[in-house]
NURO-814820 format. One record per residue: residue number from 1; residue in one letter; y, x, z of N, C-alpha, C in turn. Coordinates in nm, 4 decimals. Example, Ala and Ser with C-alpha at 12.3 -4.5 7.8 and 13.67 -1.06 7.14 Angstrom:
2
{num 1	residuo A	n.Y -0.5690	n.X 1.3190	n.Z 0.7800	ca.Y -0.4500	ca.X 1.2300	ca.Z 0.7800	c.Y -0.3300	c.X 1.3200	c.Z 0.7800}
{num 2	residuo S	n.Y -0.2250	n.X 1.2850	n.Z 0.7080	ca.Y -0.1060	ca.X 1.3670	ca.Z 0.7140	c.Y 0.0030	c.X 1.2900	c.Z 0.7870}
//
This chain:
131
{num 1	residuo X	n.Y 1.4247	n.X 3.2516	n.Z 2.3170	ca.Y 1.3395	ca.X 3.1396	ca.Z 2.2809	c.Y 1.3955	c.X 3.0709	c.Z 2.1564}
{num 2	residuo X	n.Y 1.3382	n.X 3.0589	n.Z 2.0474	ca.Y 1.3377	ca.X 3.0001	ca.Z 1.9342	c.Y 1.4097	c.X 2.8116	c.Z 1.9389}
{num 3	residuo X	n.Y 1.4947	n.X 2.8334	n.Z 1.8604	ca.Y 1.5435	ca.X 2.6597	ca.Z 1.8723	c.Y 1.4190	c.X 2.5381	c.Z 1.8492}
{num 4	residuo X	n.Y 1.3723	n.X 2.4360	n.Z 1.9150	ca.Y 1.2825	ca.X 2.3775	ca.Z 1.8600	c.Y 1.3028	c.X 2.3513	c.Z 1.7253}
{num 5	residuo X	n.Y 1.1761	n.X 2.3146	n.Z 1.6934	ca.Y 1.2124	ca.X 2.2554	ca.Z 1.5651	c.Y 1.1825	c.X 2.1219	c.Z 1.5465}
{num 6	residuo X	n.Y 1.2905	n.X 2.0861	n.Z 1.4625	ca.Y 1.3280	ca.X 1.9268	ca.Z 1.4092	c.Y 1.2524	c.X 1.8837	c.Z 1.3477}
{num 7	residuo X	n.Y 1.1970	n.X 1.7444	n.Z 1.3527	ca.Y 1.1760	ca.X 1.6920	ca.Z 1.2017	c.Y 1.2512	c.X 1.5793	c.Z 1.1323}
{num 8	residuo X	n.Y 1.2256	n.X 1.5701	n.Z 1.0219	ca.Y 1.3463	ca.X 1.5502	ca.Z 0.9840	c.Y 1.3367	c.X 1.4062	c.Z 0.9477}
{num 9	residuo X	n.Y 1.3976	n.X 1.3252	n.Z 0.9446	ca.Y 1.4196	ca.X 1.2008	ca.Z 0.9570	c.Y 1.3701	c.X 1.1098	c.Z 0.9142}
{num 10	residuo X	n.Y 1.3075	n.X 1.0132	n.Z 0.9532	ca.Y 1.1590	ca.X 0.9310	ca.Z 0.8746	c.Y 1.2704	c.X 0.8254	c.Z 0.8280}
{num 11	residuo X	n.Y 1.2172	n.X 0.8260	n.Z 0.7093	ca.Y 1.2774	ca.X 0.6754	ca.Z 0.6311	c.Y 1.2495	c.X 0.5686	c.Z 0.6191}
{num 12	residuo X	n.Y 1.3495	n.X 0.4772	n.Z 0.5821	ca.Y 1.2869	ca.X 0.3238	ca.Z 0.5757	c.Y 1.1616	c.X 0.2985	c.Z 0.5333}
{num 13	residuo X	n.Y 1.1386	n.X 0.3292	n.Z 0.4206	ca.Y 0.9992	ca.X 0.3231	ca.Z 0.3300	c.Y 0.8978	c.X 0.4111	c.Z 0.4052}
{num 14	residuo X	n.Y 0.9254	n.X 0.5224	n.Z 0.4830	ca.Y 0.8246	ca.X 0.5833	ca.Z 0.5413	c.Y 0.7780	c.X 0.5144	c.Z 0.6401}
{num 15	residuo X	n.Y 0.8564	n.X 0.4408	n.Z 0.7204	ca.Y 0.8319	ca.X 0.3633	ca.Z 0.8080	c.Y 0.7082	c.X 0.2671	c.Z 0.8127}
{num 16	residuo X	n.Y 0.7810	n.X 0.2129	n.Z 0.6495	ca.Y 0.6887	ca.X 0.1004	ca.Z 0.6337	c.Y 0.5334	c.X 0.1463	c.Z 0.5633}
{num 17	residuo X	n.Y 0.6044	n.X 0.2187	n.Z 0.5322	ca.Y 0.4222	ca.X 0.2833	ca.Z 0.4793	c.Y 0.3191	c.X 0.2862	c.Z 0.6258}
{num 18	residuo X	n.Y 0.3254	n.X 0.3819	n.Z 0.7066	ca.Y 0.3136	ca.X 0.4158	ca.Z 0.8201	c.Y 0.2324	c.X 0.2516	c.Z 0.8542}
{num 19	residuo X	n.Y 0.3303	n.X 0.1768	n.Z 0.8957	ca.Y 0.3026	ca.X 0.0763	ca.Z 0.9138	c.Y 0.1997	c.X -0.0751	c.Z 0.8429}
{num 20	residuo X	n.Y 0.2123	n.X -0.0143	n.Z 0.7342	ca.Y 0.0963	ca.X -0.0945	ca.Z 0.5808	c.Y 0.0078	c.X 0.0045	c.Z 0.6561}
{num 21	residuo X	n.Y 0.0153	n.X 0.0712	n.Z 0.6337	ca.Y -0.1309	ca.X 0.1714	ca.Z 0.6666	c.Y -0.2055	c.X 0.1284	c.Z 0.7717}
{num 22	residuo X	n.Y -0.1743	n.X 0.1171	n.Z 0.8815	ca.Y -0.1799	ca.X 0.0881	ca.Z 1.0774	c.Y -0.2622	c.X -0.0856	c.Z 1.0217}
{num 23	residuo X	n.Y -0.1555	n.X -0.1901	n.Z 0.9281	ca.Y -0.2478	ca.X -0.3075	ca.Z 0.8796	c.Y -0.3576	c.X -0.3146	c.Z 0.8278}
{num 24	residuo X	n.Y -0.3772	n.X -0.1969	n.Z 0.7719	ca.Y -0.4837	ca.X -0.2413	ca.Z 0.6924	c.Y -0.6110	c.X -0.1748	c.Z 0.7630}
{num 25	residuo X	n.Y -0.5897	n.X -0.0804	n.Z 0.8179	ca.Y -0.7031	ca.X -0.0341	ca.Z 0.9009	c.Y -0.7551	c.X -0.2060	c.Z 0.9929}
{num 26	residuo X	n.Y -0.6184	n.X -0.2274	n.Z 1.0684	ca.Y -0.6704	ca.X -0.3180	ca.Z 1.1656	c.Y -0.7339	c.X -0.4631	c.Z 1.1014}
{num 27	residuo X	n.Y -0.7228	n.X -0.4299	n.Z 0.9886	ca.Y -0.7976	ca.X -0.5743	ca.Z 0.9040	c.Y -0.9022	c.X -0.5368	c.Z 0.8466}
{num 28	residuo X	n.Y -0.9334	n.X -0.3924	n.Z 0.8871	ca.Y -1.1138	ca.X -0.3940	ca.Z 0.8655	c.Y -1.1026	c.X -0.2442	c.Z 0.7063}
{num 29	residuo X	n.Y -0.9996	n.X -0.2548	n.Z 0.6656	ca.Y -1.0293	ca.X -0.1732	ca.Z 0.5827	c.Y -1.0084	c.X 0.0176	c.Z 0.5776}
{num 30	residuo X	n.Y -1.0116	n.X 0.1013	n.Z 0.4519	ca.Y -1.0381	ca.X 0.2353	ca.Z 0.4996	c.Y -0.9363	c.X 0.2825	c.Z 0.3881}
{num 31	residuo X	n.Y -0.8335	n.X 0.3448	n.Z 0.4476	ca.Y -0.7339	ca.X 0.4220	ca.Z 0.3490	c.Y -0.8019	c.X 0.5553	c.Z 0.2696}
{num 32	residuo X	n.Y -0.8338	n.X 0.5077	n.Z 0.1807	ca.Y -0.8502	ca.X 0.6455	ca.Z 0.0540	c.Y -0.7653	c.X 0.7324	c.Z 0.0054}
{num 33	residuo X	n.Y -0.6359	n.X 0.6865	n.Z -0.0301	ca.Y -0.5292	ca.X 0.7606	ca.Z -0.0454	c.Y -0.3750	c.X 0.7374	c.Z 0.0010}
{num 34	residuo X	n.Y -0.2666	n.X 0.7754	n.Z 0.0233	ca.Y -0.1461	ca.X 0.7436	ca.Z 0.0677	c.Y -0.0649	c.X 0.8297	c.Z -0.0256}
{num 35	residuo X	n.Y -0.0023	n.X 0.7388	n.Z -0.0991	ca.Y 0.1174	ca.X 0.8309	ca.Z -0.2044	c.Y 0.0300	c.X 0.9150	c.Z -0.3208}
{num 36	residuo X	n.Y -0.0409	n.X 0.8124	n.Z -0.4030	ca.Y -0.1433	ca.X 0.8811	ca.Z -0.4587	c.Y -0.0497	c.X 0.9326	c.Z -0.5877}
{num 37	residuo X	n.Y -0.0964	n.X 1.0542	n.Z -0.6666	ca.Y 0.0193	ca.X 1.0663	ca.Z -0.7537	c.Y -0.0606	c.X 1.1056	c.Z -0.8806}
{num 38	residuo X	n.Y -0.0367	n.X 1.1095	n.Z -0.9953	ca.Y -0.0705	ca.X 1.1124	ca.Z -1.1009	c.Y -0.0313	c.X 1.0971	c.Z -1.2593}
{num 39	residuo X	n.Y -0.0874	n.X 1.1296	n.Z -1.3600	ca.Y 0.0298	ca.X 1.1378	ca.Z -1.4535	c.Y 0.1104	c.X 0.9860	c.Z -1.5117}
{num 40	residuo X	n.Y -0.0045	n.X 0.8486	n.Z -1.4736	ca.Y 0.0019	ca.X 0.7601	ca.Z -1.5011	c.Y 0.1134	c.X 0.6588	c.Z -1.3446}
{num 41	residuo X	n.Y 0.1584	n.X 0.7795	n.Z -1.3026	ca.Y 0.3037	ca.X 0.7168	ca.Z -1.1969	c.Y 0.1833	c.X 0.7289	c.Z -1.0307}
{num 42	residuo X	n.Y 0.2584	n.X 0.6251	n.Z -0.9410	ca.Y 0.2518	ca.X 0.6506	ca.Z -0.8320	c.Y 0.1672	c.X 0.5246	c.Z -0.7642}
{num 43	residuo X	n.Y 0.0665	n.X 0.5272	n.Z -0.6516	ca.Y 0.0368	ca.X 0.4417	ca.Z -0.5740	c.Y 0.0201	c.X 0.4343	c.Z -0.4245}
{num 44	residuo X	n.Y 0.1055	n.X 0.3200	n.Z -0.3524	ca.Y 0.1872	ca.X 0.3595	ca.Z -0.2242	c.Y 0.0320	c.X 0.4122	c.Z -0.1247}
{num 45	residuo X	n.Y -0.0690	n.X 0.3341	n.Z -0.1357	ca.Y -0.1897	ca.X 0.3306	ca.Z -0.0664	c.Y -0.3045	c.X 0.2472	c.Z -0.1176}
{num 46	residuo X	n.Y -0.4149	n.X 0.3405	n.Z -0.1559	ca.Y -0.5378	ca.X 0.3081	ca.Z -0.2096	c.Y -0.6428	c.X 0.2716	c.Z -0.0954}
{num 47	residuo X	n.Y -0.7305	n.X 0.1423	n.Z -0.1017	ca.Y -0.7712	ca.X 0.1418	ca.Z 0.0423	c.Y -0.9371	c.X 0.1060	c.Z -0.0231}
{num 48	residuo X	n.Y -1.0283	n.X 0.0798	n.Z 0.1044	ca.Y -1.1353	ca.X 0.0349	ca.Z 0.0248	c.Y -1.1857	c.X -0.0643	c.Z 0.1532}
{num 49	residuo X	n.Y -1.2022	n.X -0.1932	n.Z 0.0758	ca.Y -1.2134	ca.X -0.3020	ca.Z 0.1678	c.Y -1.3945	c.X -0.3407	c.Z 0.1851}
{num 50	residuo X	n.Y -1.4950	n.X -0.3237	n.Z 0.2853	ca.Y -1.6424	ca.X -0.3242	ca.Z 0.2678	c.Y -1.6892	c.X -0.4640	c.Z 0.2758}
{num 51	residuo X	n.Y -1.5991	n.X -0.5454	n.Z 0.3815	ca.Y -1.5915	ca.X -0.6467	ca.Z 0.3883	c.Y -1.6361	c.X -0.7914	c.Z 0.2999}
{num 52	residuo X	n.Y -1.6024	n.X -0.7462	n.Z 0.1586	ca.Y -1.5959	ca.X -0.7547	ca.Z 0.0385	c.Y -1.7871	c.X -0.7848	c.Z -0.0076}
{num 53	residuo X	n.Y -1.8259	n.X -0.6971	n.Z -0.0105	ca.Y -1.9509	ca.X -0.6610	ca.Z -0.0611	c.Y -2.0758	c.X -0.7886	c.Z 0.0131}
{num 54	residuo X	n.Y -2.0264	n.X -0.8754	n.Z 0.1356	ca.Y -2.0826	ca.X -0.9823	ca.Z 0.1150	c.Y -2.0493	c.X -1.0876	c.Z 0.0505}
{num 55	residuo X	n.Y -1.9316	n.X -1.0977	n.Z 0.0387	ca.Y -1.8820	ca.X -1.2441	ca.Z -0.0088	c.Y -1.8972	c.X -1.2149	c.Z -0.1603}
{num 56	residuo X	n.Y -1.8709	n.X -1.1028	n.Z -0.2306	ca.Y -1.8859	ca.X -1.0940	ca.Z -0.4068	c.Y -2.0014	c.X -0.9900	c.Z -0.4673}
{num 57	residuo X	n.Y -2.0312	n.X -0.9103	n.Z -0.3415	ca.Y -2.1561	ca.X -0.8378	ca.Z -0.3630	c.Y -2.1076	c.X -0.6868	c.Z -0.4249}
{num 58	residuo X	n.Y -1.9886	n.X -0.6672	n.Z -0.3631	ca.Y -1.9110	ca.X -0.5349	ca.Z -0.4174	c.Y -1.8069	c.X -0.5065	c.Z -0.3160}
{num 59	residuo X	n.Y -1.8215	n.X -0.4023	n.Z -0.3061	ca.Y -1.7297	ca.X -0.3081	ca.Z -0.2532	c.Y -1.5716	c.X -0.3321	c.Z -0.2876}
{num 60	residuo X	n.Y -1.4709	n.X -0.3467	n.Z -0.2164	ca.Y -1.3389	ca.X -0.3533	ca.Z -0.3058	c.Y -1.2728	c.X -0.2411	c.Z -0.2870}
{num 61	residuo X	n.Y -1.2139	n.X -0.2281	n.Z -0.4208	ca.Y -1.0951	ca.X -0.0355	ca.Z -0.4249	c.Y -0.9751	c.X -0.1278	c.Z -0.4365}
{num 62	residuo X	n.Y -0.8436	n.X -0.1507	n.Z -0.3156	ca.Y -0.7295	ca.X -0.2482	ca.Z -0.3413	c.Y -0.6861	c.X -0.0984	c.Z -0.3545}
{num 63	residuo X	n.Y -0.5357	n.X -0.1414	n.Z -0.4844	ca.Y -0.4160	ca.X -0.0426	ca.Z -0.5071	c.Y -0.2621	c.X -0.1384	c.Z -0.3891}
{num 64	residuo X	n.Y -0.2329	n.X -0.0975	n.Z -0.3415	ca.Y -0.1321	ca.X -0.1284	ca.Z -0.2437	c.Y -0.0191	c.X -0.0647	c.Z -0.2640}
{num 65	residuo X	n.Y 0.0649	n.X -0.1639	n.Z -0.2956	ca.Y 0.2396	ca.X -0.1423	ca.Z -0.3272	c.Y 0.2822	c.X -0.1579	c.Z -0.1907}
{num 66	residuo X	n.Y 0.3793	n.X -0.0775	n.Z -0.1451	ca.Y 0.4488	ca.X -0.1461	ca.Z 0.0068	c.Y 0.5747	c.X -0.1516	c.Z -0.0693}
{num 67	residuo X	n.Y 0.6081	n.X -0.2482	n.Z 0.0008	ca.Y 0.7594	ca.X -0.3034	ca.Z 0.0471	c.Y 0.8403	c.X -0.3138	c.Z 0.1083}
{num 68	residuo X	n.Y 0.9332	n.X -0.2523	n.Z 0.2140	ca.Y 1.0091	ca.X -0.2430	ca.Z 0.2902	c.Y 1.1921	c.X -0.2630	c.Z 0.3188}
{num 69	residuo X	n.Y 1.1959	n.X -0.3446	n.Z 0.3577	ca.Y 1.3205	ca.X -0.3528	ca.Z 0.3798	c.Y 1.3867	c.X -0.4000	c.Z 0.5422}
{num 70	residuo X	n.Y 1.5208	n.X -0.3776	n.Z 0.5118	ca.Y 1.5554	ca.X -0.4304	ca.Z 0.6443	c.Y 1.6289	c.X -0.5429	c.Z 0.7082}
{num 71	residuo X	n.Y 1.6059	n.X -0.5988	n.Z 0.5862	ca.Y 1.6682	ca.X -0.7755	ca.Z 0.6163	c.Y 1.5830	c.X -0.8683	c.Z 0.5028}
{num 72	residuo X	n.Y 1.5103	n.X -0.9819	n.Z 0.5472	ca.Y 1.4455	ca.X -1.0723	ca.Z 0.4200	c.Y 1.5541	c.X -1.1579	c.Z 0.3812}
{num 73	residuo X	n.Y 1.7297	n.X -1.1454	n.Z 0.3838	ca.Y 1.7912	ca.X -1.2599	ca.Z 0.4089	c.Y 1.7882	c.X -1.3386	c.Z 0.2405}
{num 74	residuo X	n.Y 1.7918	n.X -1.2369	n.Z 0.1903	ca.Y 1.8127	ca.X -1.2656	ca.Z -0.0243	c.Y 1.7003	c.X -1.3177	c.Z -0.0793}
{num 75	residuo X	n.Y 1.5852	n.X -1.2237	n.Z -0.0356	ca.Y 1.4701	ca.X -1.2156	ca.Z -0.0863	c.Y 1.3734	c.X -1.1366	c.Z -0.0156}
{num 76	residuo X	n.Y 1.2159	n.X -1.1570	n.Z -0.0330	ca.Y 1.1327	ca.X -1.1514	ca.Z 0.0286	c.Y 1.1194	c.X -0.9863	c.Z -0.0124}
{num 77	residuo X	n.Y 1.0856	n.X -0.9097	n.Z 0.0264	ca.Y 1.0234	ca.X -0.7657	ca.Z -0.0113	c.Y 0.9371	c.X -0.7478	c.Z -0.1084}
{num 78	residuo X	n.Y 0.8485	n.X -0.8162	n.Z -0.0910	ca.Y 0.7272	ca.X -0.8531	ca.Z -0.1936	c.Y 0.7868	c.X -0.8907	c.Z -0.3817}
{num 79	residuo X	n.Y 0.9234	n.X -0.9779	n.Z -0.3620	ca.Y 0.9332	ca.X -0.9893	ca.Z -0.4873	c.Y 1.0198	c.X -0.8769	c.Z -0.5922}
{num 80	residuo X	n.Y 1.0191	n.X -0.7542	n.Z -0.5421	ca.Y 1.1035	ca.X -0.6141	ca.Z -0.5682	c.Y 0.9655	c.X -0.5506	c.Z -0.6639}
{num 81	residuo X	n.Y 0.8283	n.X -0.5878	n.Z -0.6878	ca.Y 0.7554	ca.X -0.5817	ca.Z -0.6971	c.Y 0.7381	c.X -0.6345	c.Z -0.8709}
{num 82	residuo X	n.Y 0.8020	n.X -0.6018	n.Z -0.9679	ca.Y 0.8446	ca.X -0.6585	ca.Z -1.1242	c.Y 0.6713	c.X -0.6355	c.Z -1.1978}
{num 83	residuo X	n.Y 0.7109	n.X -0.6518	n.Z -1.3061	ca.Y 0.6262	ca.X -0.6803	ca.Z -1.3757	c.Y 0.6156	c.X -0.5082	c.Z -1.4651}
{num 84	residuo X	n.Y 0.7343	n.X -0.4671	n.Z -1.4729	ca.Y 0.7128	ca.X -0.2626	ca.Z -1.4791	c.Y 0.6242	c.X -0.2267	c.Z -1.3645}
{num 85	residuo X	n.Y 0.6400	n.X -0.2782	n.Z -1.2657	ca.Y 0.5815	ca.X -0.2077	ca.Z -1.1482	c.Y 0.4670	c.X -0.2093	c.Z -1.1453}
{num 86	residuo X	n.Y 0.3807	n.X -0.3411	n.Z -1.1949	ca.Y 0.3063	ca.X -0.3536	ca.Z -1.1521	c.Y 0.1874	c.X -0.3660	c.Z -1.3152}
{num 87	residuo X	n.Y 0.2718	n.X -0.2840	n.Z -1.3880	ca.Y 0.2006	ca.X -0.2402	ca.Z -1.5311	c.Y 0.1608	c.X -0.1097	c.Z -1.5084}
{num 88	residuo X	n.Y 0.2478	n.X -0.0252	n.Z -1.3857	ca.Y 0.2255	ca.X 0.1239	ca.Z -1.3648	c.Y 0.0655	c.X 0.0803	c.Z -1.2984}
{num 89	residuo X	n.Y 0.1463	n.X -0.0021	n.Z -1.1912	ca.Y -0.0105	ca.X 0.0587	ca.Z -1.0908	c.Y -0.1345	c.X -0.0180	c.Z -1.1433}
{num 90	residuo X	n.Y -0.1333	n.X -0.0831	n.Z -1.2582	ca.Y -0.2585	ca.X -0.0479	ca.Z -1.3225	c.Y -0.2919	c.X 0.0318	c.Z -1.3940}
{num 91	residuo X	n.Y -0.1788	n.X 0.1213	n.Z -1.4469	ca.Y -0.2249	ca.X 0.2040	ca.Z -1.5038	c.Y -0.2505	c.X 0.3675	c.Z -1.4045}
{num 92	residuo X	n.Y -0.2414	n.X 0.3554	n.Z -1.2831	ca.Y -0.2307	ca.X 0.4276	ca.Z -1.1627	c.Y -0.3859	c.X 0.4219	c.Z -1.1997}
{num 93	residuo X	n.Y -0.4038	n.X 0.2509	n.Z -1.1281	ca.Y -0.5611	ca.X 0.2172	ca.Z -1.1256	c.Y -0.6694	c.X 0.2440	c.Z -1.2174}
{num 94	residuo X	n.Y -0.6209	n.X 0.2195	n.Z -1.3371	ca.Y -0.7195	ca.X 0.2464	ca.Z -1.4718	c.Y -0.7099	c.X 0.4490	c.Z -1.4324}
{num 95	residuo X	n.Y -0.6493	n.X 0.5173	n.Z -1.4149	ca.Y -0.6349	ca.X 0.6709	ca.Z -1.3938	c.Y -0.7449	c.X 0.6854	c.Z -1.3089}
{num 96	residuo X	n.Y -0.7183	n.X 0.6503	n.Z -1.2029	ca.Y -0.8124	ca.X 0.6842	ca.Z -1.0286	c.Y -0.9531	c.X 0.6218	c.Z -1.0530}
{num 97	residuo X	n.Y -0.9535	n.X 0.4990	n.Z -1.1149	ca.Y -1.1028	ca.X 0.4960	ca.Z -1.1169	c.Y -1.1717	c.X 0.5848	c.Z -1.2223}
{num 98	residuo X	n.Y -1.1133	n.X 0.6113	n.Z -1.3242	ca.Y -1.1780	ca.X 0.7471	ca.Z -1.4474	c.Y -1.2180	c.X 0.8400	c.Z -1.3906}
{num 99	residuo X	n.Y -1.1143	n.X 0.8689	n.Z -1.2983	ca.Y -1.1342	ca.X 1.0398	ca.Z -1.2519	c.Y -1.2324	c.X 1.0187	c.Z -1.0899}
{num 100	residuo X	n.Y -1.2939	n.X 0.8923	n.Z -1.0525	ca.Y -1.3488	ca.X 0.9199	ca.Z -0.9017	c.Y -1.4759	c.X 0.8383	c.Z -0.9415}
{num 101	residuo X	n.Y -1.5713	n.X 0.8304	n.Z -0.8830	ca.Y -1.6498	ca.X 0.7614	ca.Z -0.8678	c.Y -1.6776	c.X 0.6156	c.Z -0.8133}
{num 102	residuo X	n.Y -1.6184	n.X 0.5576	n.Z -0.9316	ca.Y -1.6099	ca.X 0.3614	ca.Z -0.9127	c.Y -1.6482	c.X 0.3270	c.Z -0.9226}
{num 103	residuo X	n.Y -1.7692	n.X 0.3458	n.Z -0.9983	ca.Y -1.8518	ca.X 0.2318	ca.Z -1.0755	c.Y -1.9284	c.X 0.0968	c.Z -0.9495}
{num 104	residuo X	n.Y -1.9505	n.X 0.0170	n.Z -0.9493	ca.Y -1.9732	ca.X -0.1242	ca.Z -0.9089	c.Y -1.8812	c.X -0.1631	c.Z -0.7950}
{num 105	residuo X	n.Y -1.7692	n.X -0.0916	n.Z -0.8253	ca.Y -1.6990	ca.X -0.1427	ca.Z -0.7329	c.Y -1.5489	c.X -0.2660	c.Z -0.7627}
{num 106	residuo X	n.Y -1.5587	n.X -0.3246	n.Z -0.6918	ca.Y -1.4655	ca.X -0.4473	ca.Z -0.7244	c.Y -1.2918	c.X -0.3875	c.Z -0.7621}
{num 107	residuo X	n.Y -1.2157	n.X -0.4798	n.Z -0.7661	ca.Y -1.0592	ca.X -0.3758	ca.Z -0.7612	c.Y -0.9671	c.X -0.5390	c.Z -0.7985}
{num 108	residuo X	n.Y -0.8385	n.X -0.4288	n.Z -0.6844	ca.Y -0.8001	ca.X -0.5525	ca.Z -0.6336	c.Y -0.6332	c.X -0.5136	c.Z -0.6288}
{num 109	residuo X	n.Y -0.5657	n.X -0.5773	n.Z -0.6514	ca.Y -0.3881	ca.X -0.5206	ca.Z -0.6364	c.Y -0.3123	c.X -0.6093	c.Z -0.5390}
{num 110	residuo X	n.Y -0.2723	n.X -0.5060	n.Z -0.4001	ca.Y -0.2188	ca.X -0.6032	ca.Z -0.3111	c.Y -0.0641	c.X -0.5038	c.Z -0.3286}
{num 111	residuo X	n.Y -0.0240	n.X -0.6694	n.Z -0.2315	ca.Y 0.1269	ca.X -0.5765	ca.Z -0.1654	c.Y 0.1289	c.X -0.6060	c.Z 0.0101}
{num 112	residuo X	n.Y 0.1890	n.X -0.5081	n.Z 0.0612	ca.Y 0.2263	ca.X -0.5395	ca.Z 0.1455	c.Y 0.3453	c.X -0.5423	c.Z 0.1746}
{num 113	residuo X	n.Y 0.4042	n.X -0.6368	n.Z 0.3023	ca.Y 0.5926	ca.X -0.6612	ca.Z 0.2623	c.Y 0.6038	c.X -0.6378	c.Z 0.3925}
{num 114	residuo X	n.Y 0.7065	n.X -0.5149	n.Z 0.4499	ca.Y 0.7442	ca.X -0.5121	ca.Z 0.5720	c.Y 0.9031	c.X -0.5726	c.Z 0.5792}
{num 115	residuo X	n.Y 0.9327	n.X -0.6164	n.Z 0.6893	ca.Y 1.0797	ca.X -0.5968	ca.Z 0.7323	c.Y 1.1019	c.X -0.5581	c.Z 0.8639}
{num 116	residuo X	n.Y 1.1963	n.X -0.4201	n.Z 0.8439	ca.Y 1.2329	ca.X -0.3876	ca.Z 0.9541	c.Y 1.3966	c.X -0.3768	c.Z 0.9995}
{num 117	residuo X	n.Y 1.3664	n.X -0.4857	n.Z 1.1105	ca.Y 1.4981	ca.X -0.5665	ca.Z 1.1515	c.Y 1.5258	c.X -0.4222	c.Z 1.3115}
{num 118	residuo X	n.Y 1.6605	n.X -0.3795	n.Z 1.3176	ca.Y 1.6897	ca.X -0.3591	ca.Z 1.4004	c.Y 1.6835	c.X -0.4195	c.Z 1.5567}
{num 119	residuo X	n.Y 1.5896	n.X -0.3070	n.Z 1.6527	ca.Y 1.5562	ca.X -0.4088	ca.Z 1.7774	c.Y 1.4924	c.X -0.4779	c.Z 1.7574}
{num 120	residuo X	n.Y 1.3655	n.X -0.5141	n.Z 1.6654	ca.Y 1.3108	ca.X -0.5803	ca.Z 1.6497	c.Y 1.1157	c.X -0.5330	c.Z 1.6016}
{num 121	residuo X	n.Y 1.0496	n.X -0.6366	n.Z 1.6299	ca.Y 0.9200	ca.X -0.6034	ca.Z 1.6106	c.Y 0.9260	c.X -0.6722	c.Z 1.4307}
{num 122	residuo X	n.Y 0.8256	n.X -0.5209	n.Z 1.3779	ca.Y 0.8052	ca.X -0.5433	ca.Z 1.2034	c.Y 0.7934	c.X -0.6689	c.Z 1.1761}
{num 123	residuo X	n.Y 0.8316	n.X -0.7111	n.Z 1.0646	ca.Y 0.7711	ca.X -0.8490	ca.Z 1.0373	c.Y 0.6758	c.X -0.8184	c.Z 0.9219}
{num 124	residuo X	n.Y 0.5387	n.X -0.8279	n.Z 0.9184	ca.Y 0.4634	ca.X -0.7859	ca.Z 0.8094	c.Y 0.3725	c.X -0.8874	c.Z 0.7191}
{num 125	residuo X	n.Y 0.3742	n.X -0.8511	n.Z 0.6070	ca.Y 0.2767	ca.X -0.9759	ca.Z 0.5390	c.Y 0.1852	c.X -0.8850	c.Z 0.4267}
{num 126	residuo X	n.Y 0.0867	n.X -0.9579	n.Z 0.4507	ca.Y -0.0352	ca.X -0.8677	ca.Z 0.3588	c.Y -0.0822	c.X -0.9891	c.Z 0.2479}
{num 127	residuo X	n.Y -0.0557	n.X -0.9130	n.Z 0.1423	ca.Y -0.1130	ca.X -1.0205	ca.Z 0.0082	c.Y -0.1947	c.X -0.9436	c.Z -0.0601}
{num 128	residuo X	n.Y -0.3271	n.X -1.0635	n.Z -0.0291	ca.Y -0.4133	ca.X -1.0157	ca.Z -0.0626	c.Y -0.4429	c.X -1.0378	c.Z -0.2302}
{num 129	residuo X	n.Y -0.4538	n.X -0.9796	n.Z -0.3441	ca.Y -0.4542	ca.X -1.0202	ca.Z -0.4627	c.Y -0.3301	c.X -1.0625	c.Z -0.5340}
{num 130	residuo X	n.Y -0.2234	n.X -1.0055	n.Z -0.4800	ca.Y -0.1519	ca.X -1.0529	ca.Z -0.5542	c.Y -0.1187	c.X -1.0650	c.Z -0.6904}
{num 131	residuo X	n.Y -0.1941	n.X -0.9767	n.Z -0.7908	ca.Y -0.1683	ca.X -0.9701	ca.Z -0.9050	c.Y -0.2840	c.X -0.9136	c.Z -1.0140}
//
């Protein structure tokens, strides 16, 4: 009989992805992409919020940075999140909407900030618009 097989060790950041993901469903919205990749860099999770389309009369495409760490004691997760970073994922964003079918749709740049504390339940925060 064959040794099972392993898998191999989920990481901090995988964690928290995993977990951004699990939020945003339960707040109504629909993951489009996870780890979207492209020549214009990387985006953690592309979601599409419908919710949206009464209050502004459009559909929203959010680009979602996660954040993860395992202590908020310094600083919040969310503020790891620079001003490079967040020049890529528009230019992530300006990429993905060229190449898919966007047109009247709203667009929106969140983060989400996990912390994951040993023995402990996530601590999560969803910002909506942050930038």
């Amino acid at each position: 009989m064959p040794w099972p097989l392993r898998r191999r060790p989920v990481s901090l950041g995988e964690r928290g992805e995993a977990i951004a993901r699990r939020t945003l469903r339960r707040a109504g919205m629909k993951v489009l992409a996870r780890n979207y990749r492209c020549p214009a860099g990387e985006a953690d999770i592309i979601a599409l919020e419908t919710k949206t389309r009464k209050l502004i009369g459009a559909e929203t495409i959010a680009f979602v940075e996660v954040k993860t760490r395992s202590s908020d004691r310094y600083v919040q997760p969310s503020a790891a999140v620079d001003d490079r970073k967040r020049r890529q994922l528009r230019r992530v964003a300006s990429y993905y909407l060229a190449h898919h079918d966007a047109a009247g749709f709203a667009l929106r740049f969140d983060i989400v900030s996990v912390v994951i504390r040993d023995g402990q339940e996530p601590e999560i925060e969803h910002i909506r618009d942050a930038f």
